[in-house]
N, C-alpha and C positions, 0 to 999 in steps of 0.2 A: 772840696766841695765847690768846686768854680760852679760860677753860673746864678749863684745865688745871689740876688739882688737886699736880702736882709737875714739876719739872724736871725727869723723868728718865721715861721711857715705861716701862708696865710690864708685863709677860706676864700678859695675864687670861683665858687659854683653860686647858685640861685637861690634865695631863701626856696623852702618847700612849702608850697602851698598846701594847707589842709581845711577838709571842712569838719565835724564835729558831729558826728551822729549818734544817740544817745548816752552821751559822756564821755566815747571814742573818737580821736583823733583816725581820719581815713586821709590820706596824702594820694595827689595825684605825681608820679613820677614821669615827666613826659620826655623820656629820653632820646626817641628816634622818631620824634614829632609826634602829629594830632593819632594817626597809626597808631604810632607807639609807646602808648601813654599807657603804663600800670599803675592801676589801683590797689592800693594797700592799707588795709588799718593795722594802727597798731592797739587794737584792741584791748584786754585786762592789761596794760603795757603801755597803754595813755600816761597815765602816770610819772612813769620813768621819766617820756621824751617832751612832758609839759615840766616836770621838774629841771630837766637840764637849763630852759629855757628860763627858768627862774633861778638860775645859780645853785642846785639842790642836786644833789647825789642822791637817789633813791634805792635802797637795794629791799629785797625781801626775803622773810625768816619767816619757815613753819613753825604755829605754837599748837600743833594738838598731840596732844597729850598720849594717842593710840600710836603716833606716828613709829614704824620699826627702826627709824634709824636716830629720829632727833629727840621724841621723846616728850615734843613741846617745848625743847631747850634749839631750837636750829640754829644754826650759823646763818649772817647774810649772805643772799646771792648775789653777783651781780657780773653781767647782766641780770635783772628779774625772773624770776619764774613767776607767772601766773600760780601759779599747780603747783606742789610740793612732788619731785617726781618720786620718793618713795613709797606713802600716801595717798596722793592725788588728790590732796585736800585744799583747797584756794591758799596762799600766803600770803603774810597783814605786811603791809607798807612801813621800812622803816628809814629814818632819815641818817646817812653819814656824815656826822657834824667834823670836819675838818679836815677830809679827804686826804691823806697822806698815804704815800707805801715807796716802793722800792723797787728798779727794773730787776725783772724775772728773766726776760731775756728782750733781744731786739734785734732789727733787719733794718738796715738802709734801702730806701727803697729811693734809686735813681731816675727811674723812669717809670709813672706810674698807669700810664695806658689810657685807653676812652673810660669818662665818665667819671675819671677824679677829681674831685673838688677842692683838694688842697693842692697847695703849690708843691713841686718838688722841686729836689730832695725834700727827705725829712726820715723823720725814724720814726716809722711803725714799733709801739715798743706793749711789752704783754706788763703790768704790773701786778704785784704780790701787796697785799693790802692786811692787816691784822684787824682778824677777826671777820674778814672776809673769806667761805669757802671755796670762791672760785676766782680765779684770774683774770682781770680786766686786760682786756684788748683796748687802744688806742694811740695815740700819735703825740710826740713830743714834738712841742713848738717850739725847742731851742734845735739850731742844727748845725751851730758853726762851732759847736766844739767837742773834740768826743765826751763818748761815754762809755760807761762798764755797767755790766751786769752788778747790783747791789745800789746802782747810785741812787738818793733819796728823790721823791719825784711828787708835788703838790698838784691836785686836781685844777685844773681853769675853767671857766664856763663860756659861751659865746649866748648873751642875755639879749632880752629887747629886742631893739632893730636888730642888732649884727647875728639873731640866732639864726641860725637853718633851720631848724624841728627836725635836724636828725639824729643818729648818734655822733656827730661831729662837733656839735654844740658840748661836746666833752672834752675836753685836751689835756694835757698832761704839763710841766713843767719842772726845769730843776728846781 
């Protein structure tokens, strides 16, 4: 991994600005200037990317009761779903108190292209989470030493000043 000036990836992109329109987080993305500025909320999904920012894994679980697959008894998602996609019934907010799981799989990614915000290297890595029914995507911020599929992997936050307000504000750790 030449080239690497620290052991630890680091956020080199621009906090994201957003403004707040009826309880929704809307982010202006201005990536190829005043042009090329996308607008984005992250609408029933404010949640999530306000929780990061406050140190908080938020994932969501249908509880109704008609649902054909959960029963009322759901698994958390995470990423969130607004919407329970068997149902389509809204899903209630729940908090992941201690964020732990295990790489699922991963990809060095050497050269990371326009518009990335972490430094590279680093390892894009998918984590398997208990009691989690879907597999979290994100990025391990150790990178100068390997890794295996199974290794144990603790959530990190990017809070306060140093957050983005994006899903980057999520990291991973051995």
């Amino acid at each position: 991994m030449s080239g690497a000036t620290t052991d630890r990836v680091q956020f080199i992109g621009d906090k994201t600005k957003y403004k707040e329109k009826g309880g929704a987080w809307v982010i202006d993305l201005p990536r190829f200037g005043e042009v090329g500025t996308h607008h984005h909320t992250y609408g029933m999904l404010t949640p999530y990317f306000k929780g990061l920012t406050q140190g908080k894994l938020l994932a969501t679980k249908c509880v109704n009761d008609n649902c054909p697959i959960s029963k009322g008894k759901g698994e958390l998602w995470l990423p969130p779903r607004a919407d329970c996609p068997d149902c389509h019934k809204p899903m209630i907010w729940e908090e992941i108190k201690n964020p732990v799981g295990e790489i699922f799989t991963y990809t060095f990614v050497e050269r990371g292209g326009s518009g990335l915000e972490i430094q590279a290297p680093y390892y894009q890595i998918d984590v398997l989470m208990k009691g989690v029914c879907t597999i979290v995507k994100g990025y391990l911020v150790n990178r100068n030493r390997p890794i295996k599929i199974g290794d144990k992997v603790k959530a990190g936050f990017r809070t306060g000043n140093e957050a983005s307000n994006t899903c980057l504000d999520l990291y991973w750790e051995l």
